[in-house]
C-alpha positions in Angstrom: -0.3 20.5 33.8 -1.1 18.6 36.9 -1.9 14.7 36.7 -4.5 13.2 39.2 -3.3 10.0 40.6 -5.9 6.9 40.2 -6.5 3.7 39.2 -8.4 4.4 36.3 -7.7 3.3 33.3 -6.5 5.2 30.1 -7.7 3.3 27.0 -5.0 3.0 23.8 -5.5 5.8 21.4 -3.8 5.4 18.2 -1.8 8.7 15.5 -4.0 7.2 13.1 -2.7 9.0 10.1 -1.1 11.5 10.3 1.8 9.8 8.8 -0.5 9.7 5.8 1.5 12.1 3.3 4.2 9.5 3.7 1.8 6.4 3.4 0.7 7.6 0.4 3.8 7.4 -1.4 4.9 3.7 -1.7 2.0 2.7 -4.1 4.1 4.6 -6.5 6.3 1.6 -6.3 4.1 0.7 -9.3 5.9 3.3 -11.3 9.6 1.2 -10.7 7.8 -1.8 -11.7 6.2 -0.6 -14.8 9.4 1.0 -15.9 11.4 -2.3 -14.6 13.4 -0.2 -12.6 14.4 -2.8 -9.9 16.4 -4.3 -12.6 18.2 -1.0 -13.7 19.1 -0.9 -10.1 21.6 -3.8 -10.5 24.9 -3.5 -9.7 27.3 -2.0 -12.6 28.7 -5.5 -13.2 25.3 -6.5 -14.2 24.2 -2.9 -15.9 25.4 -3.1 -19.6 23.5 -6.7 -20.3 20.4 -5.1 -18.1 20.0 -2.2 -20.7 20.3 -4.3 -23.6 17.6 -6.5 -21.9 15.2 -3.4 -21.7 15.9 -2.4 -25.1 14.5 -5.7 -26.3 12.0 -5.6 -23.9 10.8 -2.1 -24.7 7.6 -2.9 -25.8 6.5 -4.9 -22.1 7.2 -1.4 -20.5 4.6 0.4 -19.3 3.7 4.0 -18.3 0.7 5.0 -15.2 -1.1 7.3 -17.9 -4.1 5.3 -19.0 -4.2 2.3 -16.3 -6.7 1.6 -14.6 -6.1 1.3 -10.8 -8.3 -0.3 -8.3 -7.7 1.3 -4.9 -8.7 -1.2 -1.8 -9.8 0.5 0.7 -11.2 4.3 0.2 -10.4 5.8 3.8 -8.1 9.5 4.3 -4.9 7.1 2.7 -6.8 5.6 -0.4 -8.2 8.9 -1.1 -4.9 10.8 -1.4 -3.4 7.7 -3.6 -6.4 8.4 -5.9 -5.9 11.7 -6.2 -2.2 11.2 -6.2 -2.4 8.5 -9.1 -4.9 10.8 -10.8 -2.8 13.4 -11.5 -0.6 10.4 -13.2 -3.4 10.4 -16.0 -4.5 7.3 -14.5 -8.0 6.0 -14.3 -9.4 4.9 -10.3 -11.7 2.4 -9.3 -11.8 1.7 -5.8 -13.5 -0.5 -3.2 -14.5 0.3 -0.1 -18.2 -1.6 1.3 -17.7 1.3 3.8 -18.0 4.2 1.9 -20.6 4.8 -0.3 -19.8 8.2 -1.6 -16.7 8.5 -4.1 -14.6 11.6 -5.6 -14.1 13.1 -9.0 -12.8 10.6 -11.1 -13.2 7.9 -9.5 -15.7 4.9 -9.5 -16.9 3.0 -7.0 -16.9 -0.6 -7.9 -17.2 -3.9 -6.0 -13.9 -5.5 -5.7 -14.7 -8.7 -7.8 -16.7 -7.2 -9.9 -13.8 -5.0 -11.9 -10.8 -6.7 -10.5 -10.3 -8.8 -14.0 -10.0 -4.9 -15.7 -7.3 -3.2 -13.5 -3.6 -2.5 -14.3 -2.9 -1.9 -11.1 -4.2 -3.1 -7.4 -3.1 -1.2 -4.3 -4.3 -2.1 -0.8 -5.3 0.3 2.2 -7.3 -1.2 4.2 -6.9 -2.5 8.2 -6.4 -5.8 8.5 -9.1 -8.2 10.3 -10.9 -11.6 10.3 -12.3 -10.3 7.8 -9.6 -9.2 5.5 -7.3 -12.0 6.2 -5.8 -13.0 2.8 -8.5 -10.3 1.1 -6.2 -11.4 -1.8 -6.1 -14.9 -2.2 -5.0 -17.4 -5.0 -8.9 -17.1 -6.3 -9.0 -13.4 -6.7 -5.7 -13.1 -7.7 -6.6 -15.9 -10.3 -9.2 -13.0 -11.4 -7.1 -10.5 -11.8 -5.9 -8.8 -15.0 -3.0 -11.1 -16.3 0.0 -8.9 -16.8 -1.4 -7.0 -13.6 0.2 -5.4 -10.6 -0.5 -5.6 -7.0 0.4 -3.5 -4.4 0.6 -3.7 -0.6 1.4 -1.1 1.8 -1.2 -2.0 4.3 -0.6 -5.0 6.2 0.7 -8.4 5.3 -1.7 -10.8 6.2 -4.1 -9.0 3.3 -2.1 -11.0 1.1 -1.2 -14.8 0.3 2.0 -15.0 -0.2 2.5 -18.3 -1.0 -0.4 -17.5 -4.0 1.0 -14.1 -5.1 4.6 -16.1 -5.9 2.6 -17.8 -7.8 1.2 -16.4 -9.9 4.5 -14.4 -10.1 6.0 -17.6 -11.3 3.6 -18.6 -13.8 3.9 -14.8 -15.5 0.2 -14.1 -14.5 1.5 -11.4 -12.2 3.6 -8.8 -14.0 5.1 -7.7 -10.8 3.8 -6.5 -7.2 5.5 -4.3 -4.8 5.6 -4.7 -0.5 6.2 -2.6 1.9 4.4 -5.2 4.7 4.5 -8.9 5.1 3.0 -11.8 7.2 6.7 -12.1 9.1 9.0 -9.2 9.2 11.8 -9.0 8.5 11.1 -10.6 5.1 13.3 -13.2 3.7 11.4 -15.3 1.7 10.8 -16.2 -2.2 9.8 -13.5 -3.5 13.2 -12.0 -3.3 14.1 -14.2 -5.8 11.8 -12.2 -8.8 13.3 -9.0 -10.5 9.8 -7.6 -11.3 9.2 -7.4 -7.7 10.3 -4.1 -5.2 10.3 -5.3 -1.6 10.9 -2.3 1.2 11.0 -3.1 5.0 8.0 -1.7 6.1 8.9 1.3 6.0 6.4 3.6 4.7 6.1 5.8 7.7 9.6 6.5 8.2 10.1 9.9 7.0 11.2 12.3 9.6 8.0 14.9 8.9 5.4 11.8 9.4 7.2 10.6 12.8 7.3 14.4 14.2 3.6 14.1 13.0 2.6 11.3 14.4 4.2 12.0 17.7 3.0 15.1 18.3 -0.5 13.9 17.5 -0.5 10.9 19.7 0.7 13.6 22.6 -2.3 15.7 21.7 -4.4 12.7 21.8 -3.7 11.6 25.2 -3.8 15.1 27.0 -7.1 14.9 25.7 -8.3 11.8 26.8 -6.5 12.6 30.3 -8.6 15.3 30.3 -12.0 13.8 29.4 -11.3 10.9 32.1 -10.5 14.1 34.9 -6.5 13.0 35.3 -5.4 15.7 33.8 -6.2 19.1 35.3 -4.8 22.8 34.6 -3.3 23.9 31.5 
């Protein structure tokens, strides 16, 4: 390879996704808080009185087979969640005002309009002026009670402040976050047991960085190439 010297410019050019398979993944976080598994996960000091809690509580337990998930945000991640949750036995809406064609077993709905009927709401969208605080203290005011909301996306899709909440008031059954509006996270929502907080790290899989790598090398060559800087093979 042979780079031409210049003063051109070479625009950003993002991996996009092809740290997907590994994106795809923490929405199952719904599955530890349906099964109240961030409580199992106690220390053993705290384990005996935990189970006995659960045994009492057996009948707030919930299983993916059945719910109905809304999935926010229908690009190459939202689709693999869908098919992912799916083959859970679950039932998929999703919401994209982007994408007007849907898959096998899946409905295409606006986001307020079936918002009030799902179990389960995970977000995959970018975030924008547009999508700042896409979940607010209205919608989540709309949501199912007893629901769960998911965010692997980005952090300022959410308010915070409104998702403790509704936490607080039992309105939320639990959420699980993989992003926030200030990283590194330590604020209240650490305090709830229904809730599974991970520090962004959705991506961090050793398959999806080699991926994403060797994609973004890929990606440059080639825009080195279309600008003329790079010549030869």
């Amino acid at each position: 390879m042979v780079l031409r010297g210049g003063t051109q410019q070479v625009k950003d050019i993002a991996a996009p996704l092809l740290h997907r398979q590994d994106r795809r993944e923490p929405p199952f976080a719904l599955l530890q808080v349906n099964r109240k598994l961030p409580q199992v996960c106690l220390l053993p000091p705290h384990a005996q009185a935990i189970v006995l809690q659960l045994e009492r509580d057996a009948q707030r337990l919930s299983e993916a087979t059945g719910s109905f998930v809304l999935v926010v945000g229908f690009g190459r991640i939202g689709r693999r969640v869908a098919r992912l949750v799916v083959a859970f036995g679950a039932r998929v809406l999703a919401s994209d005002p982007a994408v007007a064609r849907t898959e096998d077993g899946v409905w295409m709905v606006p986001l307020d309009e079936l918002v009030a009927h799902a179990d389960v709401v995970t977000l995959h969208v970018p975030y924008t002026a547009e999508t700042h605080h896409l979940i607010d203290a209205a919608r989540l005011s709309r949501m199912a009670a007893g629901s769960i909301l998911i965010n692997v996306s980005r952090g300022g899709l959410v308010d915070e402040t409104a998702v403790v909440e509704a936490l607080e008031c039992g309105h939320l059954a639990g959420a699980a976050f993989d992003t926030f509006k200030t990283e590194p996270y330590s604020g209240p929502l650490t305090r709830f047991e229904q809730v599974v907080l991970t520090a962004h790290m959705g991506s961090r899989a050793g398959e999806a960085r080699a991926a994403m790598e060797l994609e973004a090398v890929a990606n440059l060559a080639s825009a080195l190439a279309t600008a003329g800087v790079l010549q030869g093979e």
